[in-house]
N, C-alpha and C positions, 0 to 999 in steps of 0.2 A: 300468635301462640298456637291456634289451633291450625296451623299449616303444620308445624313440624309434629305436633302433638297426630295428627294424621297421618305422615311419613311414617313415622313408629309404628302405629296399631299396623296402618298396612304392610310394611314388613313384615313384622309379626304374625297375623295372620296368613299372610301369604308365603311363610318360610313353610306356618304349619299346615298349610293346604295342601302345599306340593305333592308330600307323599303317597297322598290320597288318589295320586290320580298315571300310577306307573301301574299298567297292566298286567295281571297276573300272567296272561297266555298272549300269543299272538295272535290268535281270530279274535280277541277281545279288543287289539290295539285300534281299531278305528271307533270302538265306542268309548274308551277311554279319552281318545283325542277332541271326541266331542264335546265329551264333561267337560275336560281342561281348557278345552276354548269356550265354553261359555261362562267358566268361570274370570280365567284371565284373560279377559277382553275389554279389560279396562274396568274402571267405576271406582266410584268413591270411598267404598268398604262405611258406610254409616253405621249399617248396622252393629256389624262389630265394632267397629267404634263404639257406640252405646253401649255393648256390652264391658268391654275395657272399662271404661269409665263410671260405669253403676259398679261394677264391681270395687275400682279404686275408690270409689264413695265411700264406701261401707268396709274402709281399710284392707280390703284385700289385694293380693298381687298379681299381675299380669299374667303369668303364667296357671295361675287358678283358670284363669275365662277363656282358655286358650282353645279347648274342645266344644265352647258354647259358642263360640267369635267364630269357629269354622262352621259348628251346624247350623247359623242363622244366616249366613253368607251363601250355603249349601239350598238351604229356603229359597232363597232369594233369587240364586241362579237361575233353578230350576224354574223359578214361577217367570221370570221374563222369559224363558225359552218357549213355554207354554203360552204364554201371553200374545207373544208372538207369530205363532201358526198362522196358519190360511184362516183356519174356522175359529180362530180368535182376532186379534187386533190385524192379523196381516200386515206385518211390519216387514222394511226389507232392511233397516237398519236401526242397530241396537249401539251404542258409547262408539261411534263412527266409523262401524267394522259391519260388515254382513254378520243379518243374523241369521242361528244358528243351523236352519233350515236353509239357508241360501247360503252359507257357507258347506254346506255337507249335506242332506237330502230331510225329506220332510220325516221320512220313519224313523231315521237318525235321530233326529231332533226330538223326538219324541220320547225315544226309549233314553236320548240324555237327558233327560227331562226327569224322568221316571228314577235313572238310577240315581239323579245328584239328590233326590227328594226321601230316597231309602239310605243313601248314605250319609246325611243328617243326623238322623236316627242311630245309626251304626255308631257314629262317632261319641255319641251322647250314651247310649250305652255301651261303649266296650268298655271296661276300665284299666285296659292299657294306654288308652286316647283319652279318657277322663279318668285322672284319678279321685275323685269322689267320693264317698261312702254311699253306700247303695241305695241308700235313701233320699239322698242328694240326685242322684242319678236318674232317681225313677220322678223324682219334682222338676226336673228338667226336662225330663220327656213330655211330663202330662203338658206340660206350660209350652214347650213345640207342637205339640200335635191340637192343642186348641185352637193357640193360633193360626196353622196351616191349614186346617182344614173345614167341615165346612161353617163350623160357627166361627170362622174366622176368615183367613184369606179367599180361600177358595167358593164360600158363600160371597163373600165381598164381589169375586169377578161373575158370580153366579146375578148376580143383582146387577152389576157393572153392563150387563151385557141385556140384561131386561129391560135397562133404561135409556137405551139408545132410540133419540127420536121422540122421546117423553120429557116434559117437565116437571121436575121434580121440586118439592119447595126444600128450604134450608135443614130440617132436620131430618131429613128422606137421604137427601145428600150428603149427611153425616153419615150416618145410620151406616148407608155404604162406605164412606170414606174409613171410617172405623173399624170396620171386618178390611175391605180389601189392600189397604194399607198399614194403616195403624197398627191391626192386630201383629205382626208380624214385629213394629218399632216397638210395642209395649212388651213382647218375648222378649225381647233383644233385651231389656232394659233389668226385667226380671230374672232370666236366666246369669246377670252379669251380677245381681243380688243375692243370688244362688251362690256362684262361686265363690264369692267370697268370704263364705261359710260365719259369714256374721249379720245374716240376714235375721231381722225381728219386725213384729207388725208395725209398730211404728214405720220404722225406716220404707219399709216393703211397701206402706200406703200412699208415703212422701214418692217415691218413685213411682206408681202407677198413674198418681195424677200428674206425677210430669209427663211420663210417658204417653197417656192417653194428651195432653195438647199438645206435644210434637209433634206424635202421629198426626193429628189433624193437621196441621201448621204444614208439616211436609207436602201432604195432598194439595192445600189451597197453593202451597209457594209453585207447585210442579201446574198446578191449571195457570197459573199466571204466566210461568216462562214459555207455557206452549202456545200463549200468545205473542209478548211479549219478545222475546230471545229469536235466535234462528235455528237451523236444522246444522249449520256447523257448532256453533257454540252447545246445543243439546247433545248434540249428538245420536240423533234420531230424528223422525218428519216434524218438523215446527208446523202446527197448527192440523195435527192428527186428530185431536178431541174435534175442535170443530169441526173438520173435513167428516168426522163419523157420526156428529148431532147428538153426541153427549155431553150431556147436563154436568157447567162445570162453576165454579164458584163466582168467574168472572161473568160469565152469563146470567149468574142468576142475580150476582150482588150490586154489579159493575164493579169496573177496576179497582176504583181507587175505594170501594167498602171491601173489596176482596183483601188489597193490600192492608189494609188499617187494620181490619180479621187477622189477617196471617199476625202481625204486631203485636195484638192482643192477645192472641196463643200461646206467641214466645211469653208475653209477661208472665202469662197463667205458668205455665212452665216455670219460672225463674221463682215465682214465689212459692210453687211447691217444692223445692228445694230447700229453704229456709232452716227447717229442722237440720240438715246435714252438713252444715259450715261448710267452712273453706276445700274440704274433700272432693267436695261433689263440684271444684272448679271449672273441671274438663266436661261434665253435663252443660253448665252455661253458656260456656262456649259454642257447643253443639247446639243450642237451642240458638245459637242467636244468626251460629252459620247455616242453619236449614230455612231461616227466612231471608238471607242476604245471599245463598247463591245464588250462580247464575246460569247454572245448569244443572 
């Protein structure tokens, strides 16, 4: 079910991306080609997926989360292209394509970095790209721009990057997992709440606490395959964390309490669901494929 329920969103979002990314002038067309390739170079579309689906939770329609599913995808780009730098992770491969800097130059990559991160934001507030009422509009920004930046993701890699070659204990390790990952799955989830313009506290609380144990859940499943899995089937260096002596859940729990952890996550997950029946199907699912993939 949630292969084809996947098919969708990412056509979907990927019909509504395209536009975004045809250059107004032609001295701009090599920076646009950047953006475009960091975006479509593959990946799973999660995020927007979550948004889909939190929004179909809370009866809303696809086309409501269509400008949220593109600005958290837009996040997301950007942050592996950055991630990826010399003076960050020095990656030389992203979903089994050169990245973005080895595909086109390091200043390249940078400044695509920078524009897919403002055009997010763009897409969230124009309200030719979100049709919203303006106050929907501007709860969608605050809730992107917390998570991106630095009480959220970008503190995340800020601390990511302090603990390389340190031991950290388990809630230190959250602590980061939580801003530099999560933060970003828990927008996803609420911005997909937003659009479907029948968000209430209730419901809005049922989904942060699913959101916040995905988010985790994702991190622990992602240190496990970087053991685990290979550099074909990732589609990136299989056993990067370790090769860089960052502190990851399999090190610090061993395997098999990392795996039982991730388990546990999903349940947390499925039962804060409860309040929103049969709706919130396609959230389930999602919770149960971020700890069974395999890359």
């Amino acid at each position: 079910m949630i292969a084809g329920y996947q098919q969708r969103c990412q056509a979907r979002v990927d019909a509504a991306l395209e536009p975004l990314f045809h250059a107004p002038r032609t001295d701009l067309q090599p920076l646009y080609a950047a953006m475009r390739y960091s975006v479509f170079n593959g990946g799973k579309r999660i995020r927007p997926l979550l948004v889909y689906a939190a929004c179909e939770a809370l009866e809303g329609q696809p086309q409501q989360a269509d400008a949220a599913a593109c600005a958290v995808e837009l996040i997301h780009a950007y942050s592996l292209v950055h991630d990826d730098l010399p003076a960050m992770d020095d990656d030389d491969l992203r979903r089994g394509q050169p990245t973005t800097h080895k595909a086109f130059d390091e200043a390249t990559a940078i400044l695509a970095g920078d524009a897919l991160q403002s055009l997010a934001f763009e897409v969230l507030a124009d309200p030719q790209l979100n049709a919203h009422e303006a106050e929907t509009r501007l709860a969608m920004l605050g809730s992107l721009s917390r998570a991106a930046g630095p009480a959220g993701m970008v503190g995340g890699q800020a601390i990511d990057l302090g603990a390389v070659g340190k031991q950290l204990d388990q809630q230190a390790l959250e602590q980061m997992h939580r801003h530099k990952t999560g933060a970003l799955i828990e927008a996803s989830v609420v911005l997909g709440a937003l659009a479907s313009g029948k968000a209430d506290p209730v419901s809005l609380k049922a989904l942060q606490r699913y959101a916040a144990a995905i988010g985790l859940a994702f991190q622990v499943q992602d240190d496990i395959l970087d053991v685990e899995s290979d550099t074909a089937t990732l589609g990136k260096r299989q056993g990067a964390d370790i090769a860089r002596d960052k502190p990851t859940y399999p090190a610090l729990l061993g395997m098999p309490a990392a795996k039982a952890y991730a388990l546990e996550l999903c349940e947390q997950a499925l039962h804060a669901l409860r309040p929103l029946g049969s709706s919130a199907e396609a959230l389930r699912d999602l919770a149960r494929f971020i700890v069974q993939r395999r890359s």
